[in-house]
C-alpha positions as CSV (number, residue, x, y, z in Angstrom):
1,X,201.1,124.8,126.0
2,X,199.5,127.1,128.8
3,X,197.2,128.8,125.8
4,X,196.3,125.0,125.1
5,X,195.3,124.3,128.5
6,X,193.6,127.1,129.3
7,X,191.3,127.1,125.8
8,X,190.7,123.2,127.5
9,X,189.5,124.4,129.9
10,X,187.5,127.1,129.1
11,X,185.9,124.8,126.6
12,X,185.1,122.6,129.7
13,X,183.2,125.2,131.2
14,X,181.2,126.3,128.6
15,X,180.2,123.0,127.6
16,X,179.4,122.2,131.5
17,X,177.6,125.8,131.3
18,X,175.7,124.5,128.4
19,X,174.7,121.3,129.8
20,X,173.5,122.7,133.0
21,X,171.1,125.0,131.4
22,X,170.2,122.3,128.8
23,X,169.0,120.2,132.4
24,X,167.4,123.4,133.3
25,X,165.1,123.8,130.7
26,X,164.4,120.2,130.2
27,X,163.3,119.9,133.8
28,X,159.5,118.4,133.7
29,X,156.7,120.5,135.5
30,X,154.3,118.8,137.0
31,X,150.8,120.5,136.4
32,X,149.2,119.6,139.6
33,X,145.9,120.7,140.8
34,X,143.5,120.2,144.1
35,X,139.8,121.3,145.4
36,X,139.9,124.0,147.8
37,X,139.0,121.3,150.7
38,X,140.5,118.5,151.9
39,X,141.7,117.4,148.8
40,X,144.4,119.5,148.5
41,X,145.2,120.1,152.4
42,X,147.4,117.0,152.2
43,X,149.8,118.6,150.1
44,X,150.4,122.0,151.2
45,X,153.8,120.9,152.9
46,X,155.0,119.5,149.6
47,X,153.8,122.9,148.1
48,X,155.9,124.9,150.5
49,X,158.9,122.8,149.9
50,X,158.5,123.4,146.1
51,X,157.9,127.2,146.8
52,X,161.7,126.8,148.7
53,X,163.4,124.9,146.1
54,X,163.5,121.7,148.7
55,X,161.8,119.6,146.3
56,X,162.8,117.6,143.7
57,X,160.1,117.9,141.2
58,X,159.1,121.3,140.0
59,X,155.2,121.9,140.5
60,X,152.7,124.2,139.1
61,X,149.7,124.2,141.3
62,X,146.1,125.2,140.4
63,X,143.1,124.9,143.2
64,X,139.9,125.4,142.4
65,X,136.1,125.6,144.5
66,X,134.7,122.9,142.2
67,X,136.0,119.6,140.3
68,X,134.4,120.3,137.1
69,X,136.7,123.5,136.9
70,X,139.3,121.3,136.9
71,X,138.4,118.2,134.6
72,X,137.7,119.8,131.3
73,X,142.0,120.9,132.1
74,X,142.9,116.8,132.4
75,X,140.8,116.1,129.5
76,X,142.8,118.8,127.4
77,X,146.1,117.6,128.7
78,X,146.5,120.9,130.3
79,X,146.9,119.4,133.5
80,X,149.1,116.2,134.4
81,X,147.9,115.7,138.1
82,X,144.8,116.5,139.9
83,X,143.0,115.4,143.2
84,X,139.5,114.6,142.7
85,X,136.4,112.9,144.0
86,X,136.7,109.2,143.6
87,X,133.9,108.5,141.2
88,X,135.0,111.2,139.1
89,X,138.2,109.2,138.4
90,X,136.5,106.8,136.9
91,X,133.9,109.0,135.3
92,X,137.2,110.6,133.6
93,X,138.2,107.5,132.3
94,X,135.4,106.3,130.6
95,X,135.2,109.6,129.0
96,X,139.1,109.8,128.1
97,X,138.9,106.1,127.0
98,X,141.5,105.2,128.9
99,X,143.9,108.1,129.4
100,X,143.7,108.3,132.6
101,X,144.2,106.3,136.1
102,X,143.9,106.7,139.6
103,X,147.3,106.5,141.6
104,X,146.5,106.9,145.2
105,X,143.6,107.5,147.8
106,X,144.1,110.7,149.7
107,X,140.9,111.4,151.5
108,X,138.8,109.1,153.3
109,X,135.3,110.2,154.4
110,X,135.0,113.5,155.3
111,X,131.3,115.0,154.6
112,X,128.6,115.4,157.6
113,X,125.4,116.0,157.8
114,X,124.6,119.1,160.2
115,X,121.7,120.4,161.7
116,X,121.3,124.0,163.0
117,X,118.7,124.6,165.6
118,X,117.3,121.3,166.5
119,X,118.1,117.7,166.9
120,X,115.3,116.5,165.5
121,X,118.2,114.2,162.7
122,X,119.7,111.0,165.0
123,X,119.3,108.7,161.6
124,X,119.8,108.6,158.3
125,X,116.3,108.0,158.1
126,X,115.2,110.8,159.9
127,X,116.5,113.1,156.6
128,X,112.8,112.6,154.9
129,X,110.9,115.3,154.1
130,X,113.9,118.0,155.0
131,X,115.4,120.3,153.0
132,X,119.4,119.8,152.4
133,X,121.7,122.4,151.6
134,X,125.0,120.6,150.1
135,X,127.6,120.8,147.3
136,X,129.1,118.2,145.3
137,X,126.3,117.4,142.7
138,X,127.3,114.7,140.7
139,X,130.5,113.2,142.5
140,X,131.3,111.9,145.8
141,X,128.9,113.5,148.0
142,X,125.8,113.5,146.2
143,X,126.4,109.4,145.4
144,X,127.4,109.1,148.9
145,X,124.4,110.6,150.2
146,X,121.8,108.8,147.0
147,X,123.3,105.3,148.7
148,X,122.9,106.4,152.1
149,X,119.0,107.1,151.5
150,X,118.4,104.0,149.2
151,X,119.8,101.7,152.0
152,X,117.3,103.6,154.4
153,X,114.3,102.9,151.8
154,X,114.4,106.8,150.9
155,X,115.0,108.5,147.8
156,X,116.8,111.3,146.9
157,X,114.6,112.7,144.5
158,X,111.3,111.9,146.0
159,X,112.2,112.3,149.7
160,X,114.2,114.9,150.3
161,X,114.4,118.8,148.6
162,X,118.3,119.2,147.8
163,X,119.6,122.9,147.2
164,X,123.1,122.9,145.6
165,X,125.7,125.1,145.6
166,X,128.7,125.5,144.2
167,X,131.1,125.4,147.3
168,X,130.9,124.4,150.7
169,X,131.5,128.3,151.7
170,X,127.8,129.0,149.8
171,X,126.5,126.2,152.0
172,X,127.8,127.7,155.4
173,X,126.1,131.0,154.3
174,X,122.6,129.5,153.6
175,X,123.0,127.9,156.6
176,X,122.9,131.5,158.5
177,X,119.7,133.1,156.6
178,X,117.7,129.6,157.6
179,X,116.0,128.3,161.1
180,X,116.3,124.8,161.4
181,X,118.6,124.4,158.1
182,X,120.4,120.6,158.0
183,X,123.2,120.6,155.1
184,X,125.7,118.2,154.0
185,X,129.4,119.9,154.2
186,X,132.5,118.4,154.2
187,X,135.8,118.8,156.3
188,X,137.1,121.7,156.6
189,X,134.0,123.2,155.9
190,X,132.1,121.9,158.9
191,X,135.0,123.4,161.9
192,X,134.2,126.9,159.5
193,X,130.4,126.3,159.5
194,X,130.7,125.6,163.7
195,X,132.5,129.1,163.7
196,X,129.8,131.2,162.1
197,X,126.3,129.6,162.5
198,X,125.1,129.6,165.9
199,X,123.7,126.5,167.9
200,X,124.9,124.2,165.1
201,X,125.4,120.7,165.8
202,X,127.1,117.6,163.6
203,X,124.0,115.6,163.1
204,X,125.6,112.3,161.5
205,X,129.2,111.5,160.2
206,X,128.7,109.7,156.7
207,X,131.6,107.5,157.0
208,X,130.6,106.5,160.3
209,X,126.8,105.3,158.4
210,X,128.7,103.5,155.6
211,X,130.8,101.5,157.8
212,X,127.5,100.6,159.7
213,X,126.3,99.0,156.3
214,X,129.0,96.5,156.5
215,X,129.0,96.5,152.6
216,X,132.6,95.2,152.3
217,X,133.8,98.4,150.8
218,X,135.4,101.7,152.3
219,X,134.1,104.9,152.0
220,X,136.8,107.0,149.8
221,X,136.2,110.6,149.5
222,X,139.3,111.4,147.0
223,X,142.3,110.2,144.8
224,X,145.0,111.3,142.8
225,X,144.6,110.7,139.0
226,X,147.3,111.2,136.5
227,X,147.2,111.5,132.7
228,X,148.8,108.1,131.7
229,X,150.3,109.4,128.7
230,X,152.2,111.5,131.2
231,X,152.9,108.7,134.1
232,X,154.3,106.8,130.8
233,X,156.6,109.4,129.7
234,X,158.1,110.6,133.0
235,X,158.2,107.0,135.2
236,X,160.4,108.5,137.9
237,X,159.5,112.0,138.1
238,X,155.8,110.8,138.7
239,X,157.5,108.1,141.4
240,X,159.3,110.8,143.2
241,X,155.9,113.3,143.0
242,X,154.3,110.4,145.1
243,X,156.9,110.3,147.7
244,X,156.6,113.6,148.1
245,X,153.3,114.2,148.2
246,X,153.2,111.3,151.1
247,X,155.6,112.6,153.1
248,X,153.2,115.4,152.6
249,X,150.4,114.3,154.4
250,X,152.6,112.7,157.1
251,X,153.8,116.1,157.8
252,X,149.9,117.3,157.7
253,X,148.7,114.9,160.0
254,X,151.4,114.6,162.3
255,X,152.2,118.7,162.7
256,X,148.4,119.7,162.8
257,X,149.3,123.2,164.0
258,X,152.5,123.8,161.4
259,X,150.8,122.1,158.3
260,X,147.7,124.9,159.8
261,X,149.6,127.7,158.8
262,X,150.7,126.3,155.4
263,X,146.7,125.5,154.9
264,X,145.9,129.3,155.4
265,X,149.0,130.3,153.4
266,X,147.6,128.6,150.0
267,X,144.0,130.0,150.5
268,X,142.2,127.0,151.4
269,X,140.7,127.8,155.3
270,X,141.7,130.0,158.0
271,X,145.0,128.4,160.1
272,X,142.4,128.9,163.3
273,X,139.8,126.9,161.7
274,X,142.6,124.3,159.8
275,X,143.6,123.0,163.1
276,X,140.6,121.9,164.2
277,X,139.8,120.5,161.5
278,X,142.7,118.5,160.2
279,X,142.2,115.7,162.8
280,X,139.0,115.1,161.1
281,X,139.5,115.5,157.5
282,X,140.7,111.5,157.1
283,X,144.0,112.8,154.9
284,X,145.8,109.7,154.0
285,X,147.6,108.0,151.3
286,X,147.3,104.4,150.2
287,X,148.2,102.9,146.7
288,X,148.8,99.4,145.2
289,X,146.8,96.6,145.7
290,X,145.4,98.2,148.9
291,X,144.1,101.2,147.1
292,X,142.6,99.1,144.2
293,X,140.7,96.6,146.4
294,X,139.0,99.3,148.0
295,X,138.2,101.7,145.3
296,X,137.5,98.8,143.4
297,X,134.8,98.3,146.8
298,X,133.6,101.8,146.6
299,X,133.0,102.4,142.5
300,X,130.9,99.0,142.7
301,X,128.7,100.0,145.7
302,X,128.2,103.0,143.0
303,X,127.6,101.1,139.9
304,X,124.9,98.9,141.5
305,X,123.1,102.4,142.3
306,X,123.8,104.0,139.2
307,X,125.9,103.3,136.5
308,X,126.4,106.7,135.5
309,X,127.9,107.5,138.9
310,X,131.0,105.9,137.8
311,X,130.7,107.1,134.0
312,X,128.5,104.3,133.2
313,X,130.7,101.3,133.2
314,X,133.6,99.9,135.9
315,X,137.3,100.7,135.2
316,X,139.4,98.3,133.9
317,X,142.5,97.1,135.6
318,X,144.5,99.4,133.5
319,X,142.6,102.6,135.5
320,X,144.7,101.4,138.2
321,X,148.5,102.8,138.4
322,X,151.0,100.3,139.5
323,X,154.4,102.1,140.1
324,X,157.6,100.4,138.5
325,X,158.8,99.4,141.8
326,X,156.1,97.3,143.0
């Protein structure tokens, strides 16, 4: 009888063993990934917490300087997650047909125009004829900054001489080999640029000049977008990701000088520069019906400008994610 028992219970065990190992490997990864900027500042608590097992989704994180590193990844289906300019949401799902939609806002406006030297720019208007050192070609800023100029009679491509570059960090460094330079740069980038390039002032805030328009939309900088072959297969591991990552930015806007140290941890700015600059960056995090109506706003303020901004045509409804508990 006690032989009985104890082969019982030794069976228990190995089948609990077996199980808990079978939960183990069975455990979905989130492939997330984020722009070294503000994109990805908002998460770094929810990062740290996955790096300490206090999480309870699993991530695997990629950052990287520019969003078209990135794309070609969601496109593959080598990525599940990524935070990305707002028109490129929609860009990547007229080019996925579908397979993708946009879950949350996470960055309002956070790209300035600044001028070293001078203040010779009060006004949108008084960009013509300069010479504008920026990055983002062909998402958020660049569209931001086409709309800006239209709405002030100028044009981009006739008006103004733009040099790209490929990260905001390029940007900051042109900025210090030029008299008189004026470049667009987003937060972060702007407390760094204030660091190293002397008599530099913040020449216009573009959220501050969209809002002026009175266009009945919002200036969004940023989103999350998830592959919705991937939000479909894993409902509540995508719901709990959410959470997390809002808590996230909570903990980021409310803890400027903690969530600092985290920023400098995962390689995105210097914890000196981070604090400064967090205030500013506009992380936040809205979904539903909120965040529809006013991407929906933004991405038609784009389309009237240029249809290819957004990919060429307007999302439809099924580009925006509606979690199962709304």
């Amino acid at each position: 009888m006690k032989k009985m028992l104890a082969f019982i219970l030794m069976a228990a065990m190995v089948m609990s063993l077996t199980a808990a190992f079978a939960e183990v490997e069975d455990k979905v990864v989130i492939r997330l990934g984020g722009l070294k900027g503000a994109t990805s500042i908002g998460m770094v608590k929810l990062l740290n917490d996955a790096e300490n097992g206090e999480t309870q989704n699993t991530y695997d994180f990629t950052m990287a300087a520019a969003a078209d590193e990135l794309a070609p990844l969601m496109i593959k289906g080598e990525m599940d997650v990524l935070a990305v300019p707002a028109n490129l949401a929609s860009v990547l799902y007229n080019k996925t047909a579908g397979k993708v939609q946009f879950a949350a806002v996470n960055t309002l406006g956070v790209i300035y125009v600044v001028e070293k030297g001078g203040e010779t720019i009060q006004s949108v208007s008084d960009l013509k004829g300069k010479t504008i050192y920026a990055t983002g070609k062909g998402t958020t800023p660049e569209y931001a900054l086409r709309y800006l100029l239209s709405m002030h009679g100028l044009d981009i491509e006739k008006d103004v001489t733009m040099e790209w570059k490929s990260e905001p960090t390029e940007t900051v460094a042109a900025m210090k080999m030029q008299d008189n330079a004026v470049a667009m740069i987003p937060q972060p980038f702007v407390t760094v640029a204030q660091g190293q390039v002397e008599d530099l002032r913040v020449a216009l805030d573009l959220t501050a000049e969209w809002n002026a328009l009175e266009n009945d939309s919002m200036f969004i900088t940023a989103g999350l977008i998830v592959r919705k072959e991937f939000a479909e297969k894993n409902p509540e591991v995508f719901a709990t990701f959410l959470e997390e990552y809002k808590a996230s930015t909570e903990y980021v806007n409310q803890n400027p000088a903690e969530a600092a140290q985290l920023v400098e941890k995962y390689g995105i700015v210097k914890a000196a520069v981070a604090e400064k600059a967090i205030p500013f960056c506009n992380i936040t995090y809205i979904d539903g019906e909120e965040m529809k109506t006013a991407l929906n706003g933004y991405l038609n303020v784009l389309f009237e400008m240029n249809p290819a901004s957004v990919g060429g045509q307007l999302p439809g409804d099924d580009f925006y994610y509606v979690r199962l508990a709304q």
